[in-house]
N, C-alpha and C positions, 0 to 999 in steps of 0.2 A: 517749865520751859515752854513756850511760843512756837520755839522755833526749832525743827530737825534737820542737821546735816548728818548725809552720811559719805563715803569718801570710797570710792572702788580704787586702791593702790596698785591694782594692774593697770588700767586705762589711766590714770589720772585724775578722773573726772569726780569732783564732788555736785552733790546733788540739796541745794536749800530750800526747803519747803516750810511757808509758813503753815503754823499749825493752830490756826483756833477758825477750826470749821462751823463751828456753831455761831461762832460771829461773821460766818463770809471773811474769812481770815483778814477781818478791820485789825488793822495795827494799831494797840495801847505802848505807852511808854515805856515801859517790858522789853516786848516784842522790838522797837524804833533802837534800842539799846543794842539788843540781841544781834542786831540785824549788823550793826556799826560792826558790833566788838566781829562779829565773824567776818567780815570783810577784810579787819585790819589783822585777824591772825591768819586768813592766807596769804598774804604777803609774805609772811615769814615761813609757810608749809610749802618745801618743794615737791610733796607726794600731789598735793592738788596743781594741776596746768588748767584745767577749764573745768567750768563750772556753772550750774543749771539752777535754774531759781523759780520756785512753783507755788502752788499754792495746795493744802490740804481738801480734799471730801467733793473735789468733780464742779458746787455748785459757782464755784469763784475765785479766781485766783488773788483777787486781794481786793476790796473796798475801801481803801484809804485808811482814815484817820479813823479809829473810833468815836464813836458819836460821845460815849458815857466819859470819856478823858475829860479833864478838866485842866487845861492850859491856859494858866494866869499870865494875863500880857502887859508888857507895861506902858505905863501910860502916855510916853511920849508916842506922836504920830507916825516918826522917822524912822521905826524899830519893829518887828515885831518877835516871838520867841516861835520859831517854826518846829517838832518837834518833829516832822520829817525829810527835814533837810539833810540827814546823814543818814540816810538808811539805804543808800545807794552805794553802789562798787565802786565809780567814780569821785565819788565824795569824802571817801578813806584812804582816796591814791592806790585804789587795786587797780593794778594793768592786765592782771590775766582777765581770757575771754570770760563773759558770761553771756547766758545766752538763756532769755523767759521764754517759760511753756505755761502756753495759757489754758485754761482748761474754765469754761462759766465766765464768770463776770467779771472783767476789768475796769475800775472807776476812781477816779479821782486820785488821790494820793497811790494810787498803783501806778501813776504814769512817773512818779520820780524813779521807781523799778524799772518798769520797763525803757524810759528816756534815758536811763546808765546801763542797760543791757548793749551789747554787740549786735543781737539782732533777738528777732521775735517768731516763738513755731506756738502755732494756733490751733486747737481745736475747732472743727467747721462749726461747733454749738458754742463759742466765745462771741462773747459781745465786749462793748467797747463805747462808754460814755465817760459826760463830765458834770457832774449833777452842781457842782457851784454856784453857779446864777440859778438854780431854783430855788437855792435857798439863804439869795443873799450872799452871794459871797464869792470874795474876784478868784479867779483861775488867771495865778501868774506864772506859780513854777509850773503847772501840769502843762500849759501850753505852750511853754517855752522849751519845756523839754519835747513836744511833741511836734512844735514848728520844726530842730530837726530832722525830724521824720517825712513829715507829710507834707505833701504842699499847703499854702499858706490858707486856700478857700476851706481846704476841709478842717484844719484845724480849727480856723474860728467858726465855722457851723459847728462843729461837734462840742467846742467850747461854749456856744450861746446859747443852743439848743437845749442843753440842763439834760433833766428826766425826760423829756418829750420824743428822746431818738436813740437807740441804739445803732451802734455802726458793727457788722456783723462781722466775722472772719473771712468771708468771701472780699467784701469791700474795702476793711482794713488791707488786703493781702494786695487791692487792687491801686490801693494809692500809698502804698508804700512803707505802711506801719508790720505789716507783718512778712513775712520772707518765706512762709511756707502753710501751707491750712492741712490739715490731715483731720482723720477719720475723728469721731468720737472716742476719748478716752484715749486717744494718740500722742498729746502735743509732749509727753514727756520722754517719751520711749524715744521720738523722732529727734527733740533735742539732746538727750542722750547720746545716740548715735552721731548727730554732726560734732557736739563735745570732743568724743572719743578719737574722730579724726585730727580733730586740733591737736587734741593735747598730744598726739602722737606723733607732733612735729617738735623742732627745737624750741623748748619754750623762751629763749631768748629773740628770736626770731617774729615769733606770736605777738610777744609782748611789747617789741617796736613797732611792728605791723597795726597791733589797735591803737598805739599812741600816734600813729601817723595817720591813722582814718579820724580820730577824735581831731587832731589838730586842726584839721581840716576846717572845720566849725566852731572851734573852743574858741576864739579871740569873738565871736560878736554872742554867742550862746554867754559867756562870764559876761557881755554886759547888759547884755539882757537879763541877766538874771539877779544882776546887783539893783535892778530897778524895782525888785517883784518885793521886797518887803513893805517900799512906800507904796505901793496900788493896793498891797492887802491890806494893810494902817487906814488908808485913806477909804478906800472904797468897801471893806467889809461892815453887814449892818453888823448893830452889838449883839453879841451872845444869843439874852434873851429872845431878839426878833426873830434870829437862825434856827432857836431852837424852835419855836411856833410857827414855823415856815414848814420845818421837819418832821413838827408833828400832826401838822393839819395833813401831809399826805400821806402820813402813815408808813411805815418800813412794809415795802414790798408793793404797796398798793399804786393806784395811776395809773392812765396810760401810755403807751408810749408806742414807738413807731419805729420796727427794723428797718434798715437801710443798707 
């Protein structure tokens, strides 16, 4: 297993953390599975009311898609096979709260996470990119789920910008992607604790209350984002070029620039 939950039936609050530390908890098709199926059976658990979603080992809370995955596309250009298009609470019709604790490095495919969280508690040593256009390749869902959030300027810098910027917890917090920064080694305790007040309310209550904050934005977010398969068809280079992109800079190596 990828992936650990575990479930405190006094408070409510389950806690999902992905688990492959050793990869910067990169989600493999496993994990993208894992992640689905556990979304769509708390719908059905009424011990769980809110719910915390992390990432294992301090250095990152999730980096997207694994690089080593091998996602066969098909050939039409109108299409493409996203394998982390459901790995979101929102994407399996969960209505209860969730709420990500970031803890290291947030990138790419972590933002379908956090763009279906309620809100977002940050460790002050979280950072926050979009490495896509470095290596070839459109950021449709991640910036769609993070317009959002953010005003529209920092989206698309953080979106263009690739490996070249990180945007740090302080600054995240300050245009609106994060809702709270705490100490080092914090962000899960503190999401924890606002969990625990939620769920301590009528979860009937809770659960109209996020569908009315979602609705809010759901009628132009759905069509934005029925757009994002032809930008990725059209605009991604192929495979090979991605990967030779990926590996002229090497995993971990480059500079880059907090913000």
């Amino acid at each position: 297993m990828t992936l650990r939950t575990e479930t405190d039936k006094e408070t409510g609050v389950a806690v999902v953390t992905l688990d492959r530390p050793e990869k910067l908890n990169a989600i493999d098709l496993a994990t993208a599975g894992e992640l689905a199926g556990v979304w769509r059976a708390f719908r059905f658990d009424d011990e769980v009311r809110a719910v915390v979603v992390t990432g294992a080992g301090g250095r990152a809370f999730c980096t997207g898609l694994d690089r080593d995955v091998e996602v066969p596309q098909p050939s039409s250009p109108y299409t493409i096979d996203d394998p982390l298009i459901a790995i979101g609470p929102k994407a399996n019709d969960l209505w209860k709260p969730v709420i990500a604790a970031v803890e290291g490095m947030a990138c790419g495919g972590a933002f379908y996470l956090l763009g279906e969280s309620e809100f977002v508690v940050a460790s002050e040593e979280a950072t926050f990119f979009d490495p896509h256009t470095t290596y070839g390749m459109v950021s449709a869902y991640e910036a769609i789920h993070m317009a959002q959030r953010m005003p529209l300027g920092e989206v698309a810098r953080m979106s263009l910008m690739g490996t070249a910027e990180r945007v740090t917890a302080r600054r995240a917090y300050e245009t609106g992607l994060v809702s709270e920064v705490t100490a080092p080694g914090g962000a899960v305790e503190a999401a924890v604790r606002a969990a625990g007040v939620i769920a301590s309310y009528p979860t009937e209550a809770v659960q109209g209350t996020v569908r009315a904050v979602w609705s809010a934005k759901e009628a132009a977010r759905t069509q934005a984002l029925a757009h994002a398969p032809q930008l990725i068809a059209l605009g991604n280079l192929p495979a090979e070029r991605q990967g030779e992109l990926f590996r002229g800079r090497g995993r971990g190596s480059g500079e880059f620039r907090l913000r």
